[in-house]
N, C-alpha and C positions, 0 to 999 in steps of 0.2 A: 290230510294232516297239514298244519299252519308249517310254512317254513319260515325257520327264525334259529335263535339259540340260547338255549333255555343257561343261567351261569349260577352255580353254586360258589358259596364260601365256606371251605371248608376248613372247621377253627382249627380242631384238631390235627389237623394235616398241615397245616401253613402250605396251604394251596385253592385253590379255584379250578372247576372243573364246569366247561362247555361242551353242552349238551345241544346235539342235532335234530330239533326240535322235528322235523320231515319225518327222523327215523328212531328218534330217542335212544341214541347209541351215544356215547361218549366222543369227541371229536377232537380234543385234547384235554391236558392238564398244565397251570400256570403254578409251575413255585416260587417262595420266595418273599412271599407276605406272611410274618407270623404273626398269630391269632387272630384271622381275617375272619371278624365274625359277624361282616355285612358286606354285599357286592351289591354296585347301583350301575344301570345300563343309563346313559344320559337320554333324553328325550329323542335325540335324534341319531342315537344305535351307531353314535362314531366312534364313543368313548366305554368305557369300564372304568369305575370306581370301587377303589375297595379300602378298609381300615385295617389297620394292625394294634390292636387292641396292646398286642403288647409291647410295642415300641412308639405307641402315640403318633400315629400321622396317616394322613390319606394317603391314597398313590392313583394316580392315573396310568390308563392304559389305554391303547389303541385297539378298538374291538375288532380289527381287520390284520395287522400284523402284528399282533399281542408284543409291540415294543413299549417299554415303559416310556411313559410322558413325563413325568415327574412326582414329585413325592412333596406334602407339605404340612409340616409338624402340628397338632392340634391339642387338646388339652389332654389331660390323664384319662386312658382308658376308653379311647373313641368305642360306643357300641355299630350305631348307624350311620350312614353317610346317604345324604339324597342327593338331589341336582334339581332346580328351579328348573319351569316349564318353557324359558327358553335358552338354559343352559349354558344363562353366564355365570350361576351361582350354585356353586353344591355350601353343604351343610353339615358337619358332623355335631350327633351328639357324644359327649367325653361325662361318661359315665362317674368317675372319680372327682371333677372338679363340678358338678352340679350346673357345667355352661353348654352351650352350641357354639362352635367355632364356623364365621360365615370364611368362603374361602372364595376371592373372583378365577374362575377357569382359565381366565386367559391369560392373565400373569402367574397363574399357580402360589398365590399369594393368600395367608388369613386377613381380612382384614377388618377382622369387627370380633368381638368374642359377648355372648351374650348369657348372661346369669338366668335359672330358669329352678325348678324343682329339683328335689331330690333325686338323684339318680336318675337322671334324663335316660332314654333308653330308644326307642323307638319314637320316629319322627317322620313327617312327610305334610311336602305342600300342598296346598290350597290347586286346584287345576287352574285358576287363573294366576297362579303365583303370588299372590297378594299377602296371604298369611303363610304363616310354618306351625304347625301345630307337635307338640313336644308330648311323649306321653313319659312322664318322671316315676318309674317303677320303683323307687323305695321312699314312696309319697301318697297323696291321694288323689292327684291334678294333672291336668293336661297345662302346659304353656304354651300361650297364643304369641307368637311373635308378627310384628307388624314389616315384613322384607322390602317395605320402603325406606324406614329408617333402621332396621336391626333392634328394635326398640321392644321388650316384653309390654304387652298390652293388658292382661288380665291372665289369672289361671281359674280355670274351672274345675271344679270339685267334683269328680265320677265316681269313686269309689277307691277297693282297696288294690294297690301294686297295679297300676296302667302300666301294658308292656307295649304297645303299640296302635297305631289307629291308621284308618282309612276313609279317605271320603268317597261319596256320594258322587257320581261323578257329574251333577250342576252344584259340586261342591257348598249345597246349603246344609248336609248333615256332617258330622264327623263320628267315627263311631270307632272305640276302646275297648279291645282285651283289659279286663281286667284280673288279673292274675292273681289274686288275691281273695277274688268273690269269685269263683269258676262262671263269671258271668260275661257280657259283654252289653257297655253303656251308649249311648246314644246323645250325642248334640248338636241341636242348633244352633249355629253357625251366627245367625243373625242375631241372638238375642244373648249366644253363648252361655247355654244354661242346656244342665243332663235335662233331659225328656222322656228316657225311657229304660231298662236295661231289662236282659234277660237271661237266662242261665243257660251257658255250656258245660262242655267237659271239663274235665280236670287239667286246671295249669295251664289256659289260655294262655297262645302270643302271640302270636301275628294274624292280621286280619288284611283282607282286599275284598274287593266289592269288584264285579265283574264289568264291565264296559258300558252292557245293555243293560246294566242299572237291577238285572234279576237278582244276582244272586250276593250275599255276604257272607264269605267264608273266614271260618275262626281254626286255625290250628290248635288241640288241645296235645298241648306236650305231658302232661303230667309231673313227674324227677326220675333219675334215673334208679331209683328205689322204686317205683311203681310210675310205668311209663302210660302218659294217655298214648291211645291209637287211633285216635279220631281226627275228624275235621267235622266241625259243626256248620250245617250250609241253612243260610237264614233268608229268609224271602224279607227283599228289603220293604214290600207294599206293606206287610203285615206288620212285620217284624217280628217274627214268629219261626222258631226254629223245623225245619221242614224236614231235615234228615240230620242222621248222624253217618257218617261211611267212615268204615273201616278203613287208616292208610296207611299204619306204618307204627314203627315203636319210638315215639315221642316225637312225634309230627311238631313242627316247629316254623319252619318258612313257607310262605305263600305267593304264586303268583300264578297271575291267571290272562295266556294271551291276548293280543288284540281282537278276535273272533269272538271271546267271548266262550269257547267251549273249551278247550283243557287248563286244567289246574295244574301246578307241577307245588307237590308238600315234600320237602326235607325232613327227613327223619333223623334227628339226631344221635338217636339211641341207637337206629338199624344201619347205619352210614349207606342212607342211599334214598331216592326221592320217586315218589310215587306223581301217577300221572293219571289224573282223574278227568272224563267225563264228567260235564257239566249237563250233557242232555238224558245220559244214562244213569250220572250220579253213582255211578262205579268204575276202580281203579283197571287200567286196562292196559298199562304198563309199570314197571320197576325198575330202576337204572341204579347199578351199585355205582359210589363213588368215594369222597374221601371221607377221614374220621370226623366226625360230630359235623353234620352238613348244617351251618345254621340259614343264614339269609343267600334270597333267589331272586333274579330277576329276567327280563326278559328282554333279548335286544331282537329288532324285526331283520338284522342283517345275517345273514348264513356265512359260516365258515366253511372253508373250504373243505369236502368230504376227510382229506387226508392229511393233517395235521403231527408234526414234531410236538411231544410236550416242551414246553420251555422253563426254564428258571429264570424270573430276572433279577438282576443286577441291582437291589434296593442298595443305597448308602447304608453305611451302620449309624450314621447320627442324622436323618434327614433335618437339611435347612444348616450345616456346621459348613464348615471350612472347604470341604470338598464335593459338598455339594449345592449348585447353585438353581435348584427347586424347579424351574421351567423348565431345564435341560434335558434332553432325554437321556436314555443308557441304555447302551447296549444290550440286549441279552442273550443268553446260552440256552445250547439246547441237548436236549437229552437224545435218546434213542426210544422209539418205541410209542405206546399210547396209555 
């Protein structure tokens, strides 16, 4: 088994839950962010980023002794939060105001706010950092941002409800859930024009592409009226869907370690995250966690086997009077796991 630790955000729960990737047993739980409905591990597995959909702002955290770093206010409705590939820049998309809020890490400061598609939702950079690619799910376009100057460059037209994308990792393709068309679209990068698209399950959202460039998996969530249970696993050579596996009831987040062999899909409907075999191509573990587990990611640093859950200490108005946004704050701890 990879060791590392796998972090869920769980909306439902106004928490986050890290997962002992060695043992895929739970190793704590973080309160205290509500409706955190995306957690981003920074490049280099020092930080945790998460949004609070519903009090608008980022918050950092220290992935080693889960104390809060700071909090810093972003537009209406943050869905995703990234972090650039050398992690002076994270990025939220704010769902309700149709922008990206650029935010510099080391002052914990927004400092650019950029206009993009309807309902920005899912987003993520370029591996050389160069672009930020936006997928706007109550639109038909991906936005290309240029992260030299925060500048929207062009939007490409994929289809219906783009919930998320992933690239290729020599970052020449970029490729969209489209949530809308149970499909999933394909683009070059270079030319910035769809190329190809192909049909998943039901209610596509989040997509990754695996390391070694094999595999691109698509979560089909479905609604919670009739829940997709799949994950669509697509051979990027062909671009041709090769399986469908069974993983859960409204499979929703994806990520997929650095080795390249396990998947870890949040299930939103089943509140709890399946652990897929990339060689096997079947689910070989299940980890309950909190309610509606949406976004996942993966830090290569390990916690310590024996873990306090914690609550932290968010301000009630981040970025107001009493709190000064780089500062850290203390947090409280619970009893138990």
């Amino acid at each position: 088994m990879v060791e590392g630790t796998v972090w869920i955000a769980n909306e439902g729960g106004g928490s986050l839950t890290a997962i002992d990737a060695a043992t895929n047993r739970v190793a704590t739980t973080v309160a205290g962010v509500e409706g955190p409905h995306n957690v981003q591990v920074a490049p280099d597995g020092a930080s945790v980023w998460t949004v609070s959909g519903h009090d608008g702002y980022a918050a950092m955290l220290s992935a080693e002794s889960l104390d809060l770093h700071g909090v810093v206010p972003t537009g209406s409705a943050p869905a995703h939060v990234v972090v650039s590939p050398d992690g002076s820049t994270a990025y939220t998309s704010n769902g309700a105001d149709n922008t990206v809020s650029v935010i510099d890490t080391s002052t914990m400061k927004a400092i650019s706010t950029v206009e993009v598609g309807q309902g920005p939702h899912g987003l993520r950079p370029s591996p050389d950092g160069r672009w930020l690619v936006v997928a706007n799910v109550a639109d038909t376009t991906l936005s290309v941002i240029d992260t030299r100057n925060n500048r929207l460059v062009t939007d490409v037209e994929v289809g219906n409800a783009p919930a998320q994308v992933a690239f290729s990792p020599d970052g020449r393709f970029v490729y969209a859930s489209l949530n809308g068309a149970d499909a999933v679209a394909k683009v070059d990068m270079t030319t910035r024009e769809l190329v190809d698209t192909v049909a998943v399950g039901d209610g596509p959202i989040q997509t990754y592409v695996s390391g070694d460039n094999r595999y691109l998996l698509v979560a089909n969530q479905g609604t919670e009226d009739s829940p997709g249970t799949t994950v669509s696993v697509i051979d990027t050579k062909t671009f041709t869907v090769k399986a469908e596996v069974e993983t859960g009831q409204g499979s929703h987040g994806i990520v997929i370690d650095p080795s390249s062999r396990h998947a870890y899909i949040t299930n939103i409907y089943g509140d709890d995250v399946a652990v897929l075999d990339l060689d096997e191509l079947k689910v070989v573990a299940r980890i309950p966690v909190g309610d509606k587990p949406n976004g996942v990611s993966f830090s290569s640093l390990a916690l310590d086997a024996e873990r306090d859950n914690v609550t932290l200490d968010v301000p009630d108005a981040p970025g107001g009077p009493d709190d000064e946004m780089g500062d850290g704050h203390e947090e409280g701890h619970e009893s138990g796991h």
